[in-house]
mmCIF file as gemmi writes it, N, C-alpha and C atoms, coordinates in Angstrom:
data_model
loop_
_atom_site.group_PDB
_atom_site.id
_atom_site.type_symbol
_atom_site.label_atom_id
_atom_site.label_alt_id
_atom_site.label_comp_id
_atom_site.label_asym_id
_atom_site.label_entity_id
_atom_site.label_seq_id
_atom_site.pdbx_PDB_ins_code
_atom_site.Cartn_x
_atom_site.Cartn_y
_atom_site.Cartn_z
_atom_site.occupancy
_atom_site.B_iso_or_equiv
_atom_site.pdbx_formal_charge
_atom_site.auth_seq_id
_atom_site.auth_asym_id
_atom_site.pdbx_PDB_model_num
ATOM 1 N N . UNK Axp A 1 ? -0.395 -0.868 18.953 1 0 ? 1 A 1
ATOM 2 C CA . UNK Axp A 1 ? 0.078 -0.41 17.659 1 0 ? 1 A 1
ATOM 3 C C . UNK Axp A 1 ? -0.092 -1.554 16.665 1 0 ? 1 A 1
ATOM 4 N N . UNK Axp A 2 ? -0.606 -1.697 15.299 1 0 ? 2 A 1
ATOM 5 C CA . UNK Axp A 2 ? -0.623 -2.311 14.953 1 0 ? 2 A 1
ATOM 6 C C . UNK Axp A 2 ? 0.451 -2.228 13.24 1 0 ? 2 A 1
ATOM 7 N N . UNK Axp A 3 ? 0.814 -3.019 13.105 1 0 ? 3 A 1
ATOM 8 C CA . UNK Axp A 3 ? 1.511 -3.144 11.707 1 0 ? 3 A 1
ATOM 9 C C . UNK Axp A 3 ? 0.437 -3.592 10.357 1 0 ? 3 A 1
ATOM 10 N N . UNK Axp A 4 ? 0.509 -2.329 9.313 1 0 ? 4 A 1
ATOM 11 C CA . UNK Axp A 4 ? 0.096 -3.5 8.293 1 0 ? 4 A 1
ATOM 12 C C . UNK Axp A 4 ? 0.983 -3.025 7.101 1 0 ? 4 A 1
ATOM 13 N N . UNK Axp A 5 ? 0.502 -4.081 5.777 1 0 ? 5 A 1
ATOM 14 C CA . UNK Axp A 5 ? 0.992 -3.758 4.904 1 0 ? 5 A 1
ATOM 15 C C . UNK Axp A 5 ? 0.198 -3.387 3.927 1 0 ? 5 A 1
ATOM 16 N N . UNK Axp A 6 ? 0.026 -2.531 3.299 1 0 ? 6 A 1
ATOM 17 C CA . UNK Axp A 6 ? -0.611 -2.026 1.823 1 0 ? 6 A 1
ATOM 18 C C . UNK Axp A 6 ? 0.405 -2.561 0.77 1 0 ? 6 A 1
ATOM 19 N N . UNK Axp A 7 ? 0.121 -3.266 -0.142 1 0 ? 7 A 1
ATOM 20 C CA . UNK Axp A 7 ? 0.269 -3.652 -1.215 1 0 ? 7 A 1
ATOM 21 C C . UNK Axp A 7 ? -0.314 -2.663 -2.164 1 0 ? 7 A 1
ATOM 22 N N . UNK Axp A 8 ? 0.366 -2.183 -3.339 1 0 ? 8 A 1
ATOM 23 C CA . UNK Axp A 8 ? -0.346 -1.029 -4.44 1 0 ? 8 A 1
ATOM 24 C C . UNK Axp A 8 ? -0.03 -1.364 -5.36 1 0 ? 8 A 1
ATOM 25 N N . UNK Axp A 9 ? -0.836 -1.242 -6.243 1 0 ? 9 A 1
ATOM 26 C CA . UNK Axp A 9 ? -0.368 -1.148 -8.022 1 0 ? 9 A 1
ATOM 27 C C . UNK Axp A 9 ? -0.874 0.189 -8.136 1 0 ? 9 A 1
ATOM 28 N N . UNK Axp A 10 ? -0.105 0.775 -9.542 1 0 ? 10 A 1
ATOM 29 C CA . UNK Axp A 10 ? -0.226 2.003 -10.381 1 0 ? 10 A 1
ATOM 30 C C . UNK Axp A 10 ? 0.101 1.845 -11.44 1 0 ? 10 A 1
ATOM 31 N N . UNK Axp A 11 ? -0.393 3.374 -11.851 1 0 ? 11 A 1
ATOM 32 C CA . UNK Axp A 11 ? -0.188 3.464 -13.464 1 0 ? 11 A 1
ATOM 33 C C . UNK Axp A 11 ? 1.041 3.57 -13.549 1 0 ? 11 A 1
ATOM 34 N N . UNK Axp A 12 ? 1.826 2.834 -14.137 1 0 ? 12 A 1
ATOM 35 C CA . UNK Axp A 12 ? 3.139 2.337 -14.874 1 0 ? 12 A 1
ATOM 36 C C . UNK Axp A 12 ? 4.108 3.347 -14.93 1 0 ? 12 A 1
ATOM 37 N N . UNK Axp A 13 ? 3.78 4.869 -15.399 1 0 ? 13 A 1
ATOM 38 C CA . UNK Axp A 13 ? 4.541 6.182 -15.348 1 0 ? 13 A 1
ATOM 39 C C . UNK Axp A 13 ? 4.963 6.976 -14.108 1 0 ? 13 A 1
ATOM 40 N N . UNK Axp A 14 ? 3.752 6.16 -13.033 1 0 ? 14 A 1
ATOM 41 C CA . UNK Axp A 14 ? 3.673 7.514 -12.074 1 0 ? 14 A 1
ATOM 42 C C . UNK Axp A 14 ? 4.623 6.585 -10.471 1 0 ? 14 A 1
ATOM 43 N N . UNK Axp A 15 ? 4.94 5.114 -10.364 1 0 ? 15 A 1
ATOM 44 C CA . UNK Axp A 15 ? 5.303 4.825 -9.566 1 0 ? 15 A 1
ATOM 45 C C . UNK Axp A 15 ? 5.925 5.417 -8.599 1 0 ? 15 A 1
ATOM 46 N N . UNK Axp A 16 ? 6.858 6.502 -9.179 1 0 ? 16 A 1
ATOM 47 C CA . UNK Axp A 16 ? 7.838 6.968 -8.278 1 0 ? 16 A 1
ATOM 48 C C . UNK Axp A 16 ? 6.958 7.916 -7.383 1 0 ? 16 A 1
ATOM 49 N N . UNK Axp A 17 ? 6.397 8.734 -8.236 1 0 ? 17 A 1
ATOM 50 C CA . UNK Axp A 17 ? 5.655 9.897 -7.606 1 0 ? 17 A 1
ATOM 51 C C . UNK Axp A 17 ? 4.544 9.083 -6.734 1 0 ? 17 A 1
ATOM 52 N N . UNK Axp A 18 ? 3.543 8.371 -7.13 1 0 ? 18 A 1
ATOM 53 C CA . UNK Axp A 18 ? 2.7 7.729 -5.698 1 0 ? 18 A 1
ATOM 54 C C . UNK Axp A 18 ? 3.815 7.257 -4.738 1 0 ? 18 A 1
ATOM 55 N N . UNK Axp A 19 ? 4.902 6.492 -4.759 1 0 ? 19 A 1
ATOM 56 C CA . UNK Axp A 19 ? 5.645 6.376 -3.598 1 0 ? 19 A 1
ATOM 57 C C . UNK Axp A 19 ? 5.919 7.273 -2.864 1 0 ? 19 A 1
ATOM 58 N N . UNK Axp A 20 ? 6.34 8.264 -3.32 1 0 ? 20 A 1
ATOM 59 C CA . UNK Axp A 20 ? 6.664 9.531 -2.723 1 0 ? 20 A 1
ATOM 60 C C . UNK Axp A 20 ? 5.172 9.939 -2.01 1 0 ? 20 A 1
ATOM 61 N N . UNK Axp A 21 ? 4.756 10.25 -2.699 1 0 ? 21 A 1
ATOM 62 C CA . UNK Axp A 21 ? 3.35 10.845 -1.653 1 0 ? 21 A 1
ATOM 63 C C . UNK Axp A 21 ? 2.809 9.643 -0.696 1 0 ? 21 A 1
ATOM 64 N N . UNK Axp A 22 ? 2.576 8.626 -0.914 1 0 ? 22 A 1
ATOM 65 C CA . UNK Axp A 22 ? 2.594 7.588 0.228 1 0 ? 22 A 1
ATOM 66 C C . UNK Axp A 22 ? 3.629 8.054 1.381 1 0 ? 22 A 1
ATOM 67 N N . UNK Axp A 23 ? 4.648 7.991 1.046 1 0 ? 23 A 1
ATOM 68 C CA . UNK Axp A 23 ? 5.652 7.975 1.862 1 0 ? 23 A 1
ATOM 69 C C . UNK Axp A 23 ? 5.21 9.662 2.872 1 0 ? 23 A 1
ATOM 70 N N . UNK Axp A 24 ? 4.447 10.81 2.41 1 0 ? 24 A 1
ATOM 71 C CA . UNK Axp A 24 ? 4.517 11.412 2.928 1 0 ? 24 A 1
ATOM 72 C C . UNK Axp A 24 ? 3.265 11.531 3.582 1 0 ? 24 A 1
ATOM 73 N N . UNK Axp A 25 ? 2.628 10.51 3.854 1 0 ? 25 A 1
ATOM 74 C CA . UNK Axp A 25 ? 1.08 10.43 4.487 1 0 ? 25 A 1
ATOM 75 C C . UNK Axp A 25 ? 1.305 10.124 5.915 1 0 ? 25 A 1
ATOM 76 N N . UNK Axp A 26 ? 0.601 10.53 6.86 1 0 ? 26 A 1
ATOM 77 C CA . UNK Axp A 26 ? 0.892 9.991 8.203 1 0 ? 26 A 1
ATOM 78 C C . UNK Axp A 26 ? 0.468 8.327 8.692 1 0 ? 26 A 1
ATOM 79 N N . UNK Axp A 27 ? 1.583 8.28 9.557 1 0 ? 27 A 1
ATOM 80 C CA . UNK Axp A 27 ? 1.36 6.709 9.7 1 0 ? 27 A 1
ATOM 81 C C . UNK Axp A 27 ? 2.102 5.38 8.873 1 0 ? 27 A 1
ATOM 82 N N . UNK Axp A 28 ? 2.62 6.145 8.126 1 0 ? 28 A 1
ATOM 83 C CA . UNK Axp A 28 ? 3.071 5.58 7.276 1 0 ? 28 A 1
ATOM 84 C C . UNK Axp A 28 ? 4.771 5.608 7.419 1 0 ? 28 A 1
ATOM 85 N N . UNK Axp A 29 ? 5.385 4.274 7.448 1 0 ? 29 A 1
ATOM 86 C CA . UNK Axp A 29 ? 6.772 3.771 8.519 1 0 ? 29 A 1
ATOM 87 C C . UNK Axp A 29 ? 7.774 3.903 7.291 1 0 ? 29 A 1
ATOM 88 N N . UNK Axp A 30 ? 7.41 3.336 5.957 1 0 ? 30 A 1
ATOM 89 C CA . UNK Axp A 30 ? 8.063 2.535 4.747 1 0 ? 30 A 1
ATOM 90 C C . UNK Axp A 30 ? 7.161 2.642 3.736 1 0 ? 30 A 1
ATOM 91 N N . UNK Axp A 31 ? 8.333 2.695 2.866 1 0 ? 31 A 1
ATOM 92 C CA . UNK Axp A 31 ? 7.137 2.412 1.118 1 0 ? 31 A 1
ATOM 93 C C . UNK Axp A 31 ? 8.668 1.705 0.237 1 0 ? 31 A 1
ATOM 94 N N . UNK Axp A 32 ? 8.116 0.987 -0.051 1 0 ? 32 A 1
ATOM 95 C CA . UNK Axp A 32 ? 8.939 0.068 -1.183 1 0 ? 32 A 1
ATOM 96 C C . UNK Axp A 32 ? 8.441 0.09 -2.445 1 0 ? 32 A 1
ATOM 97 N N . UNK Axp A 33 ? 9.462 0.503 -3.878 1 0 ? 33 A 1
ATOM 98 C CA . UNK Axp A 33 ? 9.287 -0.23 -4.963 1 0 ? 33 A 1
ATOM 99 C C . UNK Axp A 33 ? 9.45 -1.749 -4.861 1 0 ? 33 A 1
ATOM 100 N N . UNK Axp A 34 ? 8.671 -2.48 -5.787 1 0 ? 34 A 1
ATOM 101 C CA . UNK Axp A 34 ? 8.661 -3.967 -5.78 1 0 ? 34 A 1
ATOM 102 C C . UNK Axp A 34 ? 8.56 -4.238 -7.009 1 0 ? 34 A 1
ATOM 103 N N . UNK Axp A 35 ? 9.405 -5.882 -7.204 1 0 ? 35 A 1
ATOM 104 C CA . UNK Axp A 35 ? 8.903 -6.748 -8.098 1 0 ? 35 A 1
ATOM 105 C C . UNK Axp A 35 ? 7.958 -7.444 -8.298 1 0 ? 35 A 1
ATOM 106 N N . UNK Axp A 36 ? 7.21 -7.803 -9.581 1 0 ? 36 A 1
ATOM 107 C CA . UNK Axp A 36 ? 6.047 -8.812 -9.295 1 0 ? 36 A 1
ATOM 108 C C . UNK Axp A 36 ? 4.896 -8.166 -9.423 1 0 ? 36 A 1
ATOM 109 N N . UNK Axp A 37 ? 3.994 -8.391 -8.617 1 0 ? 37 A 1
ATOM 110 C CA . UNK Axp A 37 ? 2.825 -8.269 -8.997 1 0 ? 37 A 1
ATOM 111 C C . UNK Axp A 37 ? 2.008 -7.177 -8.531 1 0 ? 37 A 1
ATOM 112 N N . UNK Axp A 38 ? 2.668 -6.39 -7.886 1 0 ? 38 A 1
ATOM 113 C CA . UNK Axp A 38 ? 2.592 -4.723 -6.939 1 0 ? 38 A 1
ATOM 114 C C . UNK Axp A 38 ? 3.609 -4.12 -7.257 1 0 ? 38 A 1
ATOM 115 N N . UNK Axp A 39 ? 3.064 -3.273 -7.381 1 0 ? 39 A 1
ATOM 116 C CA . UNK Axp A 39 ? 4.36 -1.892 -7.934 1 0 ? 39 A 1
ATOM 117 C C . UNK Axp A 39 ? 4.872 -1.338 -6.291 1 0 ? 39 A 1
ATOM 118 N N . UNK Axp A 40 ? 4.463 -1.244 -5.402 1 0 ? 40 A 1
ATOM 119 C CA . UNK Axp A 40 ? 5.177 -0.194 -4.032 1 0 ? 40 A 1
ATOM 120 C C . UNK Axp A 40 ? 4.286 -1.408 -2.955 1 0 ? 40 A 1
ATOM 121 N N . UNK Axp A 41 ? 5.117 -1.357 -2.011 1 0 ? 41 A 1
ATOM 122 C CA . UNK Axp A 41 ? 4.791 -1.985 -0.699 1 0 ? 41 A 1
ATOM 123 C C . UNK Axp A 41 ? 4.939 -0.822 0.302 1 0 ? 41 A 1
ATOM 124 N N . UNK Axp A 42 ? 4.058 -0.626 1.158 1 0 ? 42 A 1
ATOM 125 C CA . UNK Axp A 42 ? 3.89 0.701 2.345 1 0 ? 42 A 1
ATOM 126 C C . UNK Axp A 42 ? 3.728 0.06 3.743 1 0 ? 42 A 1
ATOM 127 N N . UNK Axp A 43 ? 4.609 0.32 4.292 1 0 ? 43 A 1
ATOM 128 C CA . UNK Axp A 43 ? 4.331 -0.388 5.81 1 0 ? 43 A 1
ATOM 129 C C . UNK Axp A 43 ? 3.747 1.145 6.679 1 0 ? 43 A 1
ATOM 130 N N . UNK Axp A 44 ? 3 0.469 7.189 1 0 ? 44 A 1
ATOM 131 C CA . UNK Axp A 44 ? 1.998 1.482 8.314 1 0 ? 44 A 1
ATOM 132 C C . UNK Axp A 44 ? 2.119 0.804 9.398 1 0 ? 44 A 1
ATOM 133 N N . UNK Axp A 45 ? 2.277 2.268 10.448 1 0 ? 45 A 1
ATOM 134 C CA . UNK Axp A 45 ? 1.986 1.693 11.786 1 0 ? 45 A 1
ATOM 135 C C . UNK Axp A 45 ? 0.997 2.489 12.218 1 0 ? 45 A 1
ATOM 136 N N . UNK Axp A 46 ? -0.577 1.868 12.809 1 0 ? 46 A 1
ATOM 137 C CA . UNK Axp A 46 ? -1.323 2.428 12.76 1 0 ? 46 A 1
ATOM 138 C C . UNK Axp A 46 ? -1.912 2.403 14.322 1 0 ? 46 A 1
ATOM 139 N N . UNK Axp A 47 ? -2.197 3.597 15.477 1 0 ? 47 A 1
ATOM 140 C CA . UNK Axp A 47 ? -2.326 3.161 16.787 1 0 ? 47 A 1
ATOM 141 C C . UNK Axp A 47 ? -3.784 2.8 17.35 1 0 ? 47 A 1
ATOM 142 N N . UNK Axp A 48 ? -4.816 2.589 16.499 1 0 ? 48 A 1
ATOM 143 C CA . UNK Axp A 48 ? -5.972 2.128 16.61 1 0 ? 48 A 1
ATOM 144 C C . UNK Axp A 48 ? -6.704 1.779 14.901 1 0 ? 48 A 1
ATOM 145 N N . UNK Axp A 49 ? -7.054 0.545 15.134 1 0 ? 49 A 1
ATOM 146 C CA . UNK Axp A 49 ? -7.713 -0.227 14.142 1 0 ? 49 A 1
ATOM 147 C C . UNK Axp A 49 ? -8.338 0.561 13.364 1 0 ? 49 A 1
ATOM 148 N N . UNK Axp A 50 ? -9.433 1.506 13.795 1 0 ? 50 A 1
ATOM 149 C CA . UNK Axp A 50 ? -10.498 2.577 12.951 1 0 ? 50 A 1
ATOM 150 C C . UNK Axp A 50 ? -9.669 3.503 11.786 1 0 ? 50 A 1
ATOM 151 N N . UNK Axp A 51 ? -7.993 3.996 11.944 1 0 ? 51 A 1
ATOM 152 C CA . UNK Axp A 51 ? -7.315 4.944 11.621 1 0 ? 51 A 1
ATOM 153 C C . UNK Axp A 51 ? -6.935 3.954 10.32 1 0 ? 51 A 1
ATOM 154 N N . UNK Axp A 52 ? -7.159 2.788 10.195 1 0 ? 52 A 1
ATOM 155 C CA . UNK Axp A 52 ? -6.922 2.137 8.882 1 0 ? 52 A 1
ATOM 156 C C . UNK Axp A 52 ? -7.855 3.026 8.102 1 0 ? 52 A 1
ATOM 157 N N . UNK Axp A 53 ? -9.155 3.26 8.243 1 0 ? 53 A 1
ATOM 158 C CA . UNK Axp A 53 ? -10.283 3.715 7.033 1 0 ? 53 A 1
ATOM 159 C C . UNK Axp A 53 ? -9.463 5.173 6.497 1 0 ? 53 A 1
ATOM 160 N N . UNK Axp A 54 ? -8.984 5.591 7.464 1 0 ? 54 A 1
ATOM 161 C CA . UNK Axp A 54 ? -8.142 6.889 7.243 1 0 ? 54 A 1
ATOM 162 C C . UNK Axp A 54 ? -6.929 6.929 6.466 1 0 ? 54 A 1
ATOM 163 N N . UNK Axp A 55 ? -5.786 5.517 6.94 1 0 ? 55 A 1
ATOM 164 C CA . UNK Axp A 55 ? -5.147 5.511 6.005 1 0 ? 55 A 1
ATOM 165 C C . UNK Axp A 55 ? -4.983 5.054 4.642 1 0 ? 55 A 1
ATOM 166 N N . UNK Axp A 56 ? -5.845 4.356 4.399 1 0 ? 56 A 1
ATOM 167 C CA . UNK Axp A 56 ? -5.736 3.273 3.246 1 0 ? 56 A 1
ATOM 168 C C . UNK Axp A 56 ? -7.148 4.194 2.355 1 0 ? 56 A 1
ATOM 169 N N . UNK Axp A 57 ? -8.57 3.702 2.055 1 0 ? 57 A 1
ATOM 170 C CA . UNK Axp A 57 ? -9.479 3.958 1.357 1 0 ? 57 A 1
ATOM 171 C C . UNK Axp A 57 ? -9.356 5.859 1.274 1 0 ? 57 A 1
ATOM 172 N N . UNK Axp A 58 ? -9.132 6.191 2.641 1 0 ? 58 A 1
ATOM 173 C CA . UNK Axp A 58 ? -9.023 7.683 2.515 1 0 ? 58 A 1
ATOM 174 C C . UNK Axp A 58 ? -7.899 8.434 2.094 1 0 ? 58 A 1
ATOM 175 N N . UNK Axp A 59 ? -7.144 7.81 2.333 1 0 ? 59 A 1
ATOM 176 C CA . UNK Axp A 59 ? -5.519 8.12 2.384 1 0 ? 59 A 1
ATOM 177 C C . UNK Axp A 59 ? -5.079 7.958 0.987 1 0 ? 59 A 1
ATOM 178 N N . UNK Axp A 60 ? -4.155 6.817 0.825 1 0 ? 60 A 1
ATOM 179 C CA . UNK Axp A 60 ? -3.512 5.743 -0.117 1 0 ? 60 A 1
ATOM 180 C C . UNK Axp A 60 ? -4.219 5.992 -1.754 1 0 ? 60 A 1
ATOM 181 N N . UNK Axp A 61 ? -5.274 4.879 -1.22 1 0 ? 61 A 1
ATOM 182 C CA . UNK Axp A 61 ? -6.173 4.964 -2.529 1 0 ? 61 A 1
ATOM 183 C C . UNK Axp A 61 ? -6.708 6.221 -3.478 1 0 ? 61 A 1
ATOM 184 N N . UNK Axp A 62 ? -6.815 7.093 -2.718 1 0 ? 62 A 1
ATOM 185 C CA . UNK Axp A 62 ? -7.213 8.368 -3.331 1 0 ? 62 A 1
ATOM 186 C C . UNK Axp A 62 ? -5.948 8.957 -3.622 1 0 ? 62 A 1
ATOM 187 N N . UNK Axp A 63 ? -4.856 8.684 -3.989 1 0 ? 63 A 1
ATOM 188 C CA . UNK Axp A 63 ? -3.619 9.077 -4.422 1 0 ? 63 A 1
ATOM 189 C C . UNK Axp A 63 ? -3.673 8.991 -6.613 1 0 ? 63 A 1
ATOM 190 N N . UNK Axp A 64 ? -3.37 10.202 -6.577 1 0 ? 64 A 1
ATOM 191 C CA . UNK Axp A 64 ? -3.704 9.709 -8.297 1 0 ? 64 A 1
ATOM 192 C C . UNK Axp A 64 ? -2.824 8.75 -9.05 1 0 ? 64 A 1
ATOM 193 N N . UNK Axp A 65 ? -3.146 8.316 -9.803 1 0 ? 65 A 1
ATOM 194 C CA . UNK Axp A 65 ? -1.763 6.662 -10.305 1 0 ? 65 A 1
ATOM 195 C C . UNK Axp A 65 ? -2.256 5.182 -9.483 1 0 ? 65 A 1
ATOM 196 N N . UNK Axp A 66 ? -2.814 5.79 -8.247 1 0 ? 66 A 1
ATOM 197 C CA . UNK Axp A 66 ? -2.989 4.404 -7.571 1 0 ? 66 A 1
ATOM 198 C C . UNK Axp A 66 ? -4.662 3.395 -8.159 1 0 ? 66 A 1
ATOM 199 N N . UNK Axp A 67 ? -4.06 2.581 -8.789 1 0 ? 67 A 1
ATOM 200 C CA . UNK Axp A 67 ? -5.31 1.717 -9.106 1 0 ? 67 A 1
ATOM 201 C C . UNK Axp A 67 ? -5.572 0.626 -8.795 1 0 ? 67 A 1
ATOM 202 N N . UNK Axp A 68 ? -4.986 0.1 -7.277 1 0 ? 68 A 1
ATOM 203 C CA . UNK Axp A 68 ? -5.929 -0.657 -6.957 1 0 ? 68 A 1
ATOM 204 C C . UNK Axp A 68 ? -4.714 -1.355 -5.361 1 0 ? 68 A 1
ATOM 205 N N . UNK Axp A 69 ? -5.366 -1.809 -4.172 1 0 ? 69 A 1
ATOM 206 C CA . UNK Axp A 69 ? -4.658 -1.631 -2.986 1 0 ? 69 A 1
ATOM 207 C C . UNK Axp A 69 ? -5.081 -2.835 -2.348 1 0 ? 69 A 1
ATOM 208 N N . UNK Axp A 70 ? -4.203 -3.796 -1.524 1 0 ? 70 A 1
ATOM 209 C CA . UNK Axp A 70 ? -4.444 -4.915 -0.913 1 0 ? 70 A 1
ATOM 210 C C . UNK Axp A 70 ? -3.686 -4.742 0.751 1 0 ? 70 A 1
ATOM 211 N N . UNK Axp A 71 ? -4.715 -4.994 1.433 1 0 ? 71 A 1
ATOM 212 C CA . UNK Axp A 71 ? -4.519 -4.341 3.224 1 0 ? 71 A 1
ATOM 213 C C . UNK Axp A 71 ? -4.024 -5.857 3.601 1 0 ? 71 A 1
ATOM 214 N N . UNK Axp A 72 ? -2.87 -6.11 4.405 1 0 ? 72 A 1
ATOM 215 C CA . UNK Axp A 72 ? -2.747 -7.285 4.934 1 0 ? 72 A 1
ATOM 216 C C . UNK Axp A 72 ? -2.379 -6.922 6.305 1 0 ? 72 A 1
ATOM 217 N N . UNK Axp A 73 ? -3.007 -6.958 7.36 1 0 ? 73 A 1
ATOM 218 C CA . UNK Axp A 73 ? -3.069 -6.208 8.648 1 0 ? 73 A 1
ATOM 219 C C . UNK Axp A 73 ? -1.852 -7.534 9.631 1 0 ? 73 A 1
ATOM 220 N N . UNK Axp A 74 ? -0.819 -7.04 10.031 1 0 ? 74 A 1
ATOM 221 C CA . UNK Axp A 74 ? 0.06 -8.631 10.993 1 0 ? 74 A 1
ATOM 222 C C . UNK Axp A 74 ? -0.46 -8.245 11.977 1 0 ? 74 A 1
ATOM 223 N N . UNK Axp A 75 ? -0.431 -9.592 12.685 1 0 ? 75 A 1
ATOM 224 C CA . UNK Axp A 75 ? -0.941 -9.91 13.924 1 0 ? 75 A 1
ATOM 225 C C . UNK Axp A 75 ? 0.461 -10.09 14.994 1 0 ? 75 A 1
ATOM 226 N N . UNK Axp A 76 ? 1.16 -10.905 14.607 1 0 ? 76 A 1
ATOM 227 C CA . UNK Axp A 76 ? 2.494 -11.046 15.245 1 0 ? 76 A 1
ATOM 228 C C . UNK Axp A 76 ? 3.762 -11.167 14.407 1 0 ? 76 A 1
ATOM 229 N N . UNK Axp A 77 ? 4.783 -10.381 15.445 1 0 ? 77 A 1
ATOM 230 C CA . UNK Axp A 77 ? 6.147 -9.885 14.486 1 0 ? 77 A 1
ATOM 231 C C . UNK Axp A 77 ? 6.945 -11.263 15.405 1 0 ? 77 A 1
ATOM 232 N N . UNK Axp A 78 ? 8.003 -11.611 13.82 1 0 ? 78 A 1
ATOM 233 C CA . UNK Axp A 78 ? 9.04 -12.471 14.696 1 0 ? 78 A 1
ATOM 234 C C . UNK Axp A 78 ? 10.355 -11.93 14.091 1 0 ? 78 A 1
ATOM 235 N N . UNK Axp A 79 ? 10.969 -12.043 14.804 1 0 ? 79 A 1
ATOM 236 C CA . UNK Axp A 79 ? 12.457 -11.163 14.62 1 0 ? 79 A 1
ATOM 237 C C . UNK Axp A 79 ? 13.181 -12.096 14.789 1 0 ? 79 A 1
ATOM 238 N N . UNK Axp A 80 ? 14.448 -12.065 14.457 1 0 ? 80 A 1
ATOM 239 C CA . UNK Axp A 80 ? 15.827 -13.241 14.474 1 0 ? 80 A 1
ATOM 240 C C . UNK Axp A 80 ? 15.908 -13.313 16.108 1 0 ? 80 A 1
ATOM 241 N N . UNK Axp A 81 ? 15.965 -12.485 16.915 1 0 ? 81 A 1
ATOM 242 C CA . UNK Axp A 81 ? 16.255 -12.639 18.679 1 0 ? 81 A 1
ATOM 243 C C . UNK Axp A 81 ? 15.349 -13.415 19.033 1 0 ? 81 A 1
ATOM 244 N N . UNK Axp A 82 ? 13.848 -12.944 18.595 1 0 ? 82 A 1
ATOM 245 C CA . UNK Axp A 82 ? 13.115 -13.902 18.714 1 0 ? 82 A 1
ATOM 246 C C . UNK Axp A 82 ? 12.925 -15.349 18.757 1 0 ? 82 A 1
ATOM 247 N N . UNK Axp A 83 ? 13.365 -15.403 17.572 1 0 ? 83 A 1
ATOM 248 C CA . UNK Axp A 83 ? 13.44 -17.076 16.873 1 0 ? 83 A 1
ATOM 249 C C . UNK Axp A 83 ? 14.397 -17.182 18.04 1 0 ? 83 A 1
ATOM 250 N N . UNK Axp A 84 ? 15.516 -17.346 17.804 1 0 ? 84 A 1
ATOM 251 C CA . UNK Axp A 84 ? 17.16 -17.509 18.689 1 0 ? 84 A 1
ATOM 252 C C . UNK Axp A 84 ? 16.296 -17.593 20.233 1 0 ? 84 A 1
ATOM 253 N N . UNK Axp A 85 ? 15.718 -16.581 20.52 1 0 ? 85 A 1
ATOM 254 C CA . UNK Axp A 85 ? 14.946 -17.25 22.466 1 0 ? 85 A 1
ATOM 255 C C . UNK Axp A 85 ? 14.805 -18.313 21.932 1 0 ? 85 A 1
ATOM 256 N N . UNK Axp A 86 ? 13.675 -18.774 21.399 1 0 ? 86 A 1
ATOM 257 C CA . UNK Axp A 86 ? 12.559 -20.05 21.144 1 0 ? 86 A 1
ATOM 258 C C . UNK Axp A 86 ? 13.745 -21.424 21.266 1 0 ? 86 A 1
ATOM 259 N N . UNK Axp A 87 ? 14.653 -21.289 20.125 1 0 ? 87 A 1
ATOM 260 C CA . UNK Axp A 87 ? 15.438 -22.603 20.465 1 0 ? 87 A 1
ATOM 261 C C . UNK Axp A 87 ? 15.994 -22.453 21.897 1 0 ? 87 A 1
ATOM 262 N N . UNK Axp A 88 ? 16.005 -21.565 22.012 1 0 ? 88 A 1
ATOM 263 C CA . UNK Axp A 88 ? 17.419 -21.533 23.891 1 0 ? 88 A 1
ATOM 264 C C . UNK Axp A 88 ? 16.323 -22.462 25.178 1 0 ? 88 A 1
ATOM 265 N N . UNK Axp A 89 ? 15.036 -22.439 24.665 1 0 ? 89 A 1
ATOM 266 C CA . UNK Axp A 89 ? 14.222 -22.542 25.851 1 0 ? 89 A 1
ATOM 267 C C . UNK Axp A 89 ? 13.631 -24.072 25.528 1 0 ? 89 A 1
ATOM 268 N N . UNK Axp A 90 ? 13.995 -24.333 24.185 1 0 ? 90 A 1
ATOM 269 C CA . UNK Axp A 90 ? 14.059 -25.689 23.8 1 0 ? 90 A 1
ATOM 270 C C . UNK Axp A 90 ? 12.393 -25.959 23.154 1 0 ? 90 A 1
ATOM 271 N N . UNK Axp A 91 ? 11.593 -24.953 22.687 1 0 ? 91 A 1
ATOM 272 C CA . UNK Axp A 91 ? 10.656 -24.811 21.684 1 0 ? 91 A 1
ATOM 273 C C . UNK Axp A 91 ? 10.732 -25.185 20.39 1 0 ? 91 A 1
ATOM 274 N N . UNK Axp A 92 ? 10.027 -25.539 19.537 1 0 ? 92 A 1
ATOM 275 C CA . UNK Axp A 92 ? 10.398 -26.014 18.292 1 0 ? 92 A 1
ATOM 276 C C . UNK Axp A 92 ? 9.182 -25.161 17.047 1 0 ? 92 A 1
């Protein structure tokens, strides 16, 4: 399974409504309004690499309002339990 994040900007009026339809695309975990320099953040969980072309360029992007999309695909998740092992085992 892989995690990524889509980063989106839109047209200024329509934010709410592309979130919403993001939010109702498959594969798709989370969608955030944001501050800064992206209007919505979309977390995807996607179960083979190829199903990105599906969600994002096919998916996402072709959403009307959406003008323009940045894929940042994670490789590894660290969680607070996580961290918390690492010191117990005396890792730094």
């Amino acid at each position: 399974m892989f995690t990524t994040f889509v980063l989106i900007t839109t047209e200024p009026a329509r934010i709410s409504e592309v979130a919403q339809a993001i939010a109702d695309l498959p594969n798709v975990a989370e969608v955030y309004s944001v501050t800064g320099d992206y209007d919505i953040i979309a977390v995807l969980r996607i179960s083979e690499y190829d199903h990105l072309d599906e969600a994002i360029p096919e998916g996402i992007a072709r959403i009307t309002g959406v003008t323009s999309t940045t894929t940042i695909l994670a490789f590894r998740r660290f969680a607070k339990k996580d961290l918390e092992a690492s010191w117990d085992i005396g890792l730094s």
